[in-house]
C-alpha positions in Angstrom: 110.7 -25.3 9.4 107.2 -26.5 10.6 106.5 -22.8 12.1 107.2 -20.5 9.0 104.6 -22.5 6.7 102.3 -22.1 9.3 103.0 -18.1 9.4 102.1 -18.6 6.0 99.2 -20.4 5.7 97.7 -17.8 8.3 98.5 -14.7 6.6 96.8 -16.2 3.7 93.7 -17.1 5.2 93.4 -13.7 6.7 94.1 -12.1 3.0 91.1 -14.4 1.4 88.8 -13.5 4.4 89.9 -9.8 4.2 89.2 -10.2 0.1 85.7 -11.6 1.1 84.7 -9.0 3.1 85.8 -6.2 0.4 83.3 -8.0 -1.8 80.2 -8.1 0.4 78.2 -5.6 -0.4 77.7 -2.2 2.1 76.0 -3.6 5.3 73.3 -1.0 6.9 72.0 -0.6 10.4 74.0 -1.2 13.2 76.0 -3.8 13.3 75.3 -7.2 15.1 75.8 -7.8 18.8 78.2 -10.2 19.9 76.9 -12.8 22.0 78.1 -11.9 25.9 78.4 -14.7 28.5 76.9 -14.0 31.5 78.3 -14.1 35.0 77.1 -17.2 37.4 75.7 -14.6 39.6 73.9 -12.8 37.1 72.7 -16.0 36.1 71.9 -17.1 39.7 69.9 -13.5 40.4 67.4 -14.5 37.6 66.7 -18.1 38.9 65.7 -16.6 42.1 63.7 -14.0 41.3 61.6 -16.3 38.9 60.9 -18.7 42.6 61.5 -16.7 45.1 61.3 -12.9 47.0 62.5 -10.2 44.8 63.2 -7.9 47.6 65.7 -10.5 48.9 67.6 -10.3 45.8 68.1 -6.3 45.2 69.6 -5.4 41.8 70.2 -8.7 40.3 66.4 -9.0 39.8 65.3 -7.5 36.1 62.2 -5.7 35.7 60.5 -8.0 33.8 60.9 -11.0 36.7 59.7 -8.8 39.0 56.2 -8.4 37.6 56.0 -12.1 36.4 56.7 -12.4 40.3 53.7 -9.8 41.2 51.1 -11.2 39.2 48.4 -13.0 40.8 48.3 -16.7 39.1 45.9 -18.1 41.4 42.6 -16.6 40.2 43.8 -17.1 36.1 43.5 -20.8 37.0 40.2 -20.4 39.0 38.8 -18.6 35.6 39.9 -21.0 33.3 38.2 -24.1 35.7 34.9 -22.8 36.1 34.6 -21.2 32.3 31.2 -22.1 30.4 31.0 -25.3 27.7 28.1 -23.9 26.5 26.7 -25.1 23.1 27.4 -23.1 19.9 24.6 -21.7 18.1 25.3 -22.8 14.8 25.4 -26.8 16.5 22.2 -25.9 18.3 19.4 -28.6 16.9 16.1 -26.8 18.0 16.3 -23.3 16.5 18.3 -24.6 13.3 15.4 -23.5 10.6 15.9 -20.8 8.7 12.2 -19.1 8.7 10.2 -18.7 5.4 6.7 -18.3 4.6 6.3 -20.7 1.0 8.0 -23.9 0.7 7.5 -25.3 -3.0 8.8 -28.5 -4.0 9.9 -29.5 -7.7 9.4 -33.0 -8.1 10.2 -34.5 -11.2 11.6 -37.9 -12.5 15.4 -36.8 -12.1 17.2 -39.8 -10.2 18.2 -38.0 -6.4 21.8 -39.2 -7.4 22.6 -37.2 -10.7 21.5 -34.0 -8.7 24.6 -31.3 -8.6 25.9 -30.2 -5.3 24.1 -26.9 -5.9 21.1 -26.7 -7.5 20.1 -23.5 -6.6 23.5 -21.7 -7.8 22.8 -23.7 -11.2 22.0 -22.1 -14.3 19.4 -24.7 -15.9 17.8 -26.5 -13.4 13.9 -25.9 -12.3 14.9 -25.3 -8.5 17.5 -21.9 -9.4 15.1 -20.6 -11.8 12.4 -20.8 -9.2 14.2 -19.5 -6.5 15.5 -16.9 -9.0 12.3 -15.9 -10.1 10.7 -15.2 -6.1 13.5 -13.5 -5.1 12.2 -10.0 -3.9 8.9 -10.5 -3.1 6.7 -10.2 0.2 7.1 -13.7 1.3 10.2 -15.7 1.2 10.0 -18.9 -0.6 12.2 -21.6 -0.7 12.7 -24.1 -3.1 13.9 -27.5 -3.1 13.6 -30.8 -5.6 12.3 -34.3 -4.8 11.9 -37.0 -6.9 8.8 -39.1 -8.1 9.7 -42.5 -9.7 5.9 -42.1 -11.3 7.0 -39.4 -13.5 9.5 -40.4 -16.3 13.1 -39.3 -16.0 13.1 -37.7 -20.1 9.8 -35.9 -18.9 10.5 -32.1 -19.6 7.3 -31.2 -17.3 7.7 -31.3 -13.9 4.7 -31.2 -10.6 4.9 -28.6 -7.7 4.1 -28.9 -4.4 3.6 -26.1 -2.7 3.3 -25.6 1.5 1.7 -24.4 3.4 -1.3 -23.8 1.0 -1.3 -28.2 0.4 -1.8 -28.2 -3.4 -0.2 -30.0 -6.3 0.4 -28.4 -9.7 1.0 -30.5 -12.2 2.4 -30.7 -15.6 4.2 -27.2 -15.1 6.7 -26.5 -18.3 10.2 -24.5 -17.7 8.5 -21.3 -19.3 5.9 -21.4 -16.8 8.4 -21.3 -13.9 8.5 -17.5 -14.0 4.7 -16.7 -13.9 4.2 -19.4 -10.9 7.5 -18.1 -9.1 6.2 -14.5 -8.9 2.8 -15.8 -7.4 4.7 -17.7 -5.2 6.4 -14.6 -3.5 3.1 -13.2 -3.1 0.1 -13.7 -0.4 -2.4 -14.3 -3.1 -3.3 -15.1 -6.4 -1.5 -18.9 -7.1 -4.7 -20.7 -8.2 -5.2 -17.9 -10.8 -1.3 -17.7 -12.0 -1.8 -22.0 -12.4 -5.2 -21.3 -14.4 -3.1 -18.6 -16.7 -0.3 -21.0 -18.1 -2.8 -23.6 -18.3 -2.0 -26.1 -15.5 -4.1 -28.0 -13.2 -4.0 -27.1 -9.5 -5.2 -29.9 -6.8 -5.6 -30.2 -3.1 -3.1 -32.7 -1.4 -4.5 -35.0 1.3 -2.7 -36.6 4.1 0.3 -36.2 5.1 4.1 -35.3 2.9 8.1 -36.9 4.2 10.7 -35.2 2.6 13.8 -36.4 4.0 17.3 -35.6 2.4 18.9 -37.8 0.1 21.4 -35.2 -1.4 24.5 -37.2 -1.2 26.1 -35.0 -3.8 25.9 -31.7 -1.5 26.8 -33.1 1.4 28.1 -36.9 2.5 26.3 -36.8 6.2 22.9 -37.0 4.1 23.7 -40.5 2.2 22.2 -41.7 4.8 18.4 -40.4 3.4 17.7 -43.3 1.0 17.7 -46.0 4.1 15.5 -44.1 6.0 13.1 -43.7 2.6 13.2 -47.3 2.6 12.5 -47.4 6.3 9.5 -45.4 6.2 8.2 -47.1 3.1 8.3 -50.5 4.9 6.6 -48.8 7.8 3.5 -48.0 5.7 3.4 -50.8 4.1 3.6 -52.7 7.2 0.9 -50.4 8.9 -1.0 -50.3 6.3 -0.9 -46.2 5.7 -1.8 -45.3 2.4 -2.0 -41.9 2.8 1.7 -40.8 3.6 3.5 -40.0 1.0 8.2 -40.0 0.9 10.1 -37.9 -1.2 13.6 -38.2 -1.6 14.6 -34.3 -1.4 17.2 -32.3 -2.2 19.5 -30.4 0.2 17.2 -28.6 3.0 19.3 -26.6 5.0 21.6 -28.4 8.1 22.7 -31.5 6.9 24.9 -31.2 9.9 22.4 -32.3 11.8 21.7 -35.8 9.2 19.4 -36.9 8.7 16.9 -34.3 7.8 13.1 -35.1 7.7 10.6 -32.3 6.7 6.7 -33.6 7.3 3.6 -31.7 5.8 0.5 -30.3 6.4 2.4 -29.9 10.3 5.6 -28.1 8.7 8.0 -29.9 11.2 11.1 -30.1 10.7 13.2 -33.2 12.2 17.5 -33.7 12.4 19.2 -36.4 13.9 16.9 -39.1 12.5 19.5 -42.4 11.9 17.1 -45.8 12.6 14.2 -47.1 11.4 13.0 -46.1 15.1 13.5 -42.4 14.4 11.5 -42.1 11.5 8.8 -44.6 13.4 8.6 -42.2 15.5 7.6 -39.4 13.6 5.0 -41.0 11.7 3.4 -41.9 14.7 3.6 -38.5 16.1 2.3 -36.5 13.0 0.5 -38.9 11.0 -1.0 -41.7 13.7 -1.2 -40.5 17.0 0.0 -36.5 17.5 -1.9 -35.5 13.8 -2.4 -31.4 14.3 -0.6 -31.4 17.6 0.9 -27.9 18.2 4.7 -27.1 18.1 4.8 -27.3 22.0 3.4 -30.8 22.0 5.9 -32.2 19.1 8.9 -30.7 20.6 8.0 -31.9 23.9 7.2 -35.3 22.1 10.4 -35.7 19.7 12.4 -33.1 21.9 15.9 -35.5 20.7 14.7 -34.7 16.8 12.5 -31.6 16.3 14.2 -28.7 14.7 11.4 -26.6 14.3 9.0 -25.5 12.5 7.3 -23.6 9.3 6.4 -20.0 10.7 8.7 -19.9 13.6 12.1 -17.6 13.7 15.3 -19.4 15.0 14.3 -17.9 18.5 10.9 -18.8 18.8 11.8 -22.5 18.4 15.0 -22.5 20.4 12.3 -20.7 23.1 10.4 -23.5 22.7 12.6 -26.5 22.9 14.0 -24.7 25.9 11.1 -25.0 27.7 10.9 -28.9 27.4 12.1 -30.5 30.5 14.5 -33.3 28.9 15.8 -31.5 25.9 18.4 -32.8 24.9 21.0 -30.6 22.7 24.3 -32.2 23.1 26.7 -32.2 20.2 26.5 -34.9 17.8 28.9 -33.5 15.2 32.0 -32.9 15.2 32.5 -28.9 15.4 36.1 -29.0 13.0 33.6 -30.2 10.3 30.9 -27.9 11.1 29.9 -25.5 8.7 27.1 -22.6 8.2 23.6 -23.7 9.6 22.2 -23.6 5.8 
C-alpha cells in the first residue's frame, strides 16, 4: 500500500515543479554549467605543478600553473624590501608656505572663538572682502584676522596691519576695504590710498607673533591660546615690551599645529607645542638672532622653521635641506592629512 502513495506523491511533485518552470519567464544566454567533480588525478596534477617541476608532470599541468611556476618570485621580494619611505610632500615641514608678496592682517575686537571655519569663503566678514578685493593684481596678498582685546568687540572699524611694509592703519571702515585692497595688490601707492579714505597710516616697531588660535577651522590649532599665554608670560617675565601676540586666524598648515608667524623677519614656525618652543623663537628673532637670515634661522630652529615671506616652497625646502640635523619626520598622522593650505 506504502509504495503506490509514494508513486503518487512523486508524480505530483514533478507536475508542480514542471508548472513552476512553465511560469518562469524565458531564460536567455546559455544555460548554466553544472558543477563537474574532478578526478583525484586531475586534482593531484594541479598540486604538483603549483610545488614542483612542470616538465615532470606532462599534460595534467594547466597553462596558467605553468607560468605561476616560471615567474621569478625572488627579486619581487627583493623590490618590495629595499623600496623608499620617503617623506610625502604635502607632510614636508620646511617648504610648507605658500609664497606671497603682502600679508595684511585684520585685527578687530571679534572674540578668536566666534570666528567661522571659513572666513575667506564668507560673504560679510572683513577678511573675504579683502581677499576678494586683491584678487588679480600684481602681488598676491593674503589675508588673515587677529584679534585685539583693546579694540571693542561692537566696534564696526577695524586696524590693518600690513607686512612686509611694517605699518598700521587704523580705524579702516567696511567701505574702505575696497580702495585699500586694490593698493594692496599693487607695488605702490598704499600710504596715498590710506590718505584717500581718510585713515591714519603708522610705522610698527618691534617685533609681531601671530600664532593660530582658529579652533573653529581646524581642532589641531586649539592648542594657539596656551601658547599666547605662554608667550605673554615670557614677556612679561623678560621684561619685553616691544613684542606684540595676536591670536590669528587660520594661516595655512594647521597640520603642522601649532603655527607661529613672527614680523618684521617673515618666519614662519610649525610644530610649536611648549612654552619651550615658543621661548625659543623669541629668543631667536626678537633677543638674540634679531635680522638673522633665513639660513641662520633654519639652521637655528631647523625642528620648527617652515619658511619664510619671499621664498617659493623650493627655495625653503632647499634651504632646510642644507641644515645638517634637519629634522622632517612625520608628526601627523597621514589618514588625517589634508591639503598643505
Amino acid at each position: 500500500r506504502g509504495a503506490p502513495r509514494r508513486r503518487w506523491a512523486a508524480a505530483g511533485r514533478s507536475i508542480a515543479a514542471r508548472r513552476c518552470r512553465l511560469l518562469q519567464p524565458p531564460r536567455r544566454g546559455p544555460p548554466p554549467r553544472r558543477p563537474t567533480t574532478r578526478s583525484r588525478a586531475s586534482t593531484r596534477g594541479r598540486r604538483g605543478c603549483a610545488a614542483g617541476d612542470p616538465s615532470t608532470l606532462g599534460w595534467r599541468c594547466p597553462p596558467s600553473s605553468r607560468a605561476r611556476v616560471r615567474t621569478p618570485m625572488a627579486p619581487l621580494r627583493r623590490a618590495t624590501t629595499t623600496a623608499t619611505t620617503a617623506t610625502p610632500r604635502h607632510l614636508q615641514l620646511a617648504g610648507s608656505v605658500k609664497e606671497h608678496d603682502r600679508h595684511a592682517v585684520v585685527v578687530s575686537g571679534e572674540w578668536y572663538e566666534d570666528w567661522e571655519a571659513d572666513l575667506e569663503g564668507s560673504f560679510d566678514h572683513e577678511v573675504a572682502m579683502y581677499a576678494e578685493s586683491a584678487k588679480g593684481g600684481a602681488l598676491s596678498v593674503k589675508v588673515t584676522a587677529a584679534y585685539d582685546e583693546s579694540r571693542g568687540e561692537d566696534d564696526d572699524a577695524h586696524d590693518l596691519l600690513v607686512f612686509p611694509d611694517a605699518v598700521r592703519i587704523a580705524d579702516v571702515a567696511s567701505e574702505d576695504i575696497p580702495t585699500l585692497a586694490a593698493a594692496l595688490a599693487q607695488a605702490g601707492g598704499l600710504d596715498a590710498a590710506a590718505a584717500s579714505v581718510g585713515c591714519t597710516m603708522e610705522p610698527l616697531a618691534g617685533t609681531t607673533m601671530l600664532i593660530c588660535c582658529h579652533a573653529n577651522r581646524n581642532f589641531r590649532c586649539a592648542c594657539g591660546p596656551g601658547l599666547v599665554s605662554a608667550a605673554e608670560k615670557l614677556c612679561k617675565a623678560e621684561g619685553i615690551d616691544d613684542l606684540r601676540v595676536y591670536p590669528s586666524s587660520h594661516v595655512g598648515g594647521h597640520r603642522f599645529a601649532g603655527c607661529v608667524i613672527t614680523y618684521p623677519s617673515g618666519d614662519w614656525f610649525g610644530r610649536v607645542s611648549k612654552p619651550e618652543d615658543v621661548a625659543a623663537i623669541v629668543e631667536h628673532v626678537h633677543v638674540a638672532g634679531r635680522g638673522s637670515s633665513a639660513e641662520e634661522t633654519a639652521a637655528a630652529l631647523h625642528a620648527h622653521w617652515r619658511g619664510r615671506r619671499g621664498l617659493s616652497r623650493d627655495e625653503a625646502a632647499a634651504i632646510a635641506g642644507a641644515c645638517a640635523d634637519v629634522d622632517d619626520g612625520l608628526c601627523v598622522d597621514p589618514d588625517t592629512a589634508e591639503d598643505s593650505d
